[in-house]
C-alpha atoms as one frame of an Amber mdcrd trajectory, in Angstrom:
protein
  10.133  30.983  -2.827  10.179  28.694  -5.693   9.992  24.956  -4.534  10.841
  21.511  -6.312   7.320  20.937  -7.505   7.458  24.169  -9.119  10.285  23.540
 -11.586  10.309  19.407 -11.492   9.519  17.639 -14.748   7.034  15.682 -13.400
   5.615  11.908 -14.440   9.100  10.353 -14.099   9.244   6.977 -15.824  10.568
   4.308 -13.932  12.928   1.009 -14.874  11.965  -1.216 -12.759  14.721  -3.190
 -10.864  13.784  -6.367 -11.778  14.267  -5.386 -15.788  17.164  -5.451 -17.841
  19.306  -2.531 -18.343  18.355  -3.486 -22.254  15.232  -2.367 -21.605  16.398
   0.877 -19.864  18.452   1.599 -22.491  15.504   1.460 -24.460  13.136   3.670
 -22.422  16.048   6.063 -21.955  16.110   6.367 -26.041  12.228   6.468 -26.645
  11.590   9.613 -23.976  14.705  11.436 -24.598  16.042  11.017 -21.619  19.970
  10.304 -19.771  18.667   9.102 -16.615  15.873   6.984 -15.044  14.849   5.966
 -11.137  14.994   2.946 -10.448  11.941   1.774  -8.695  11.935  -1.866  -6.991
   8.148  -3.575  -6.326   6.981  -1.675  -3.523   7.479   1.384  -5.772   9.650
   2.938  -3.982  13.008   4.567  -5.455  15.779   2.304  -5.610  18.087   4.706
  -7.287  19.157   6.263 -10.258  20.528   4.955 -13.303  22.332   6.902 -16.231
  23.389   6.344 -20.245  27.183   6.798 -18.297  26.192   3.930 -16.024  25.616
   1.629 -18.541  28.353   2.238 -20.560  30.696   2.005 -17.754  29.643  -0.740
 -15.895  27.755  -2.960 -18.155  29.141  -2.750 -21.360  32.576  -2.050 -20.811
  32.926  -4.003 -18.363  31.910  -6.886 -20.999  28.520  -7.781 -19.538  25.769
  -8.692 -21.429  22.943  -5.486 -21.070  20.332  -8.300 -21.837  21.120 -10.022
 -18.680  21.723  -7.277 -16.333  19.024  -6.233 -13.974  18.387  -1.961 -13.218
  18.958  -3.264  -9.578  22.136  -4.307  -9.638  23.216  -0.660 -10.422  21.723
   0.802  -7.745  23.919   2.207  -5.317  23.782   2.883  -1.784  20.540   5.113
  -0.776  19.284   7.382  -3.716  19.713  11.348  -3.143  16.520  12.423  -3.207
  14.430  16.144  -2.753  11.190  16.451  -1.187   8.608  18.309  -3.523   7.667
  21.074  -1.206  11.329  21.775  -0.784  12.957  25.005  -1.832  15.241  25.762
  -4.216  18.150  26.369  -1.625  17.528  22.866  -0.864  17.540  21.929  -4.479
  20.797  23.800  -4.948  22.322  22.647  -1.811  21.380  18.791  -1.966  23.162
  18.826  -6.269  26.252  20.852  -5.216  26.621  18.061  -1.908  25.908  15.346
  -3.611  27.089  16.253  -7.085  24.261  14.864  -8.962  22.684  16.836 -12.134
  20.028  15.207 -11.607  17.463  14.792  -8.451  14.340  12.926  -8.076  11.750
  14.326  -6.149   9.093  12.421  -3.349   6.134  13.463  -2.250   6.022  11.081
   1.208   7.589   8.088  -0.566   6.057   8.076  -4.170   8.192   9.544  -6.986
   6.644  12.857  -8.881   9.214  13.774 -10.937  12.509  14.738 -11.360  14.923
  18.325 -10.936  17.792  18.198 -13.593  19.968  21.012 -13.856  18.398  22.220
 -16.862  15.439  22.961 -15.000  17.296  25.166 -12.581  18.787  27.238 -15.139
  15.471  27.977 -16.529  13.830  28.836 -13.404  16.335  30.076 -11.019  18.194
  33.574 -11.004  21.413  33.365 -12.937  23.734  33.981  -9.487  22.163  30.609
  -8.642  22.588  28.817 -11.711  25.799  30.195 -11.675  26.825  28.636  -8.342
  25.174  25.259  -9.011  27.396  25.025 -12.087  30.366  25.590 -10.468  29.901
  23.491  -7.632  28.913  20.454  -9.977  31.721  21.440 -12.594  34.566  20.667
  -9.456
């Protein structure tokens, strides 16, 4: 059975909470990403912000990016995967939580991170099919 750690992109980068959303716009834009955990001091995940995040909240909401801390965004607890998980877990956890995107913990440390572009290359199209469907709702 094909588990998170499998299929993960690993080496997440962080924002941490205490920095702006500036400068996770910036990190975003230099690794070609939509998405980052947020990580607070004690390393441990915080959350999850997006490019939709920022746009919503920060800028049109008329605040000032610069000033904003990662933190501030996070929400609630963040949906997370354990790495040794399996894939039903993977595709259960998205279509629950409707996330596309899922970082994954080994104990409490971040490894990486299960978008849904990584289950459509490595999980049977039925699957992918499902997980699409479920998010698409």
């Amino acid at each position: 059975m094909t588990t998170a750690r499998e299929i993960m992109t690993a080496d997440a980068t962080c924002i941490g909470a205490q920095e702006t959303v500036l400068e996770a716009a910036k990190k975003m834009a230099s690794h070609g990403v939509g998405a980052l955990p947020i990580c607070g001091e004690d390393e441990k995940l915080k959350g999850m912000l997006t490019d939709r995040d920022i746009v919503v909240k920060v800028l049109a909401a008329g605040k000032d990016p610069a000033q904003v801390k990662a933190g501030e965004l996070a929400q609630g607890e963040a949906v997370t995967i354990g790495a040794d998980d399996e894939s039903e877990e993977i595709l259960r956890t998205m279509s629950e939580h409707q996330v596309r995107r899922l970082p994954v913990i080994d104990g409490h440390t971040l490894v990486g991170i299960v978008a849904q572009a990584d289950v459509a290359r490595s999980l049977p199209d039925p699957q992918v099919g499902d997980l699409l469907e479920a998010l698409s709702v």
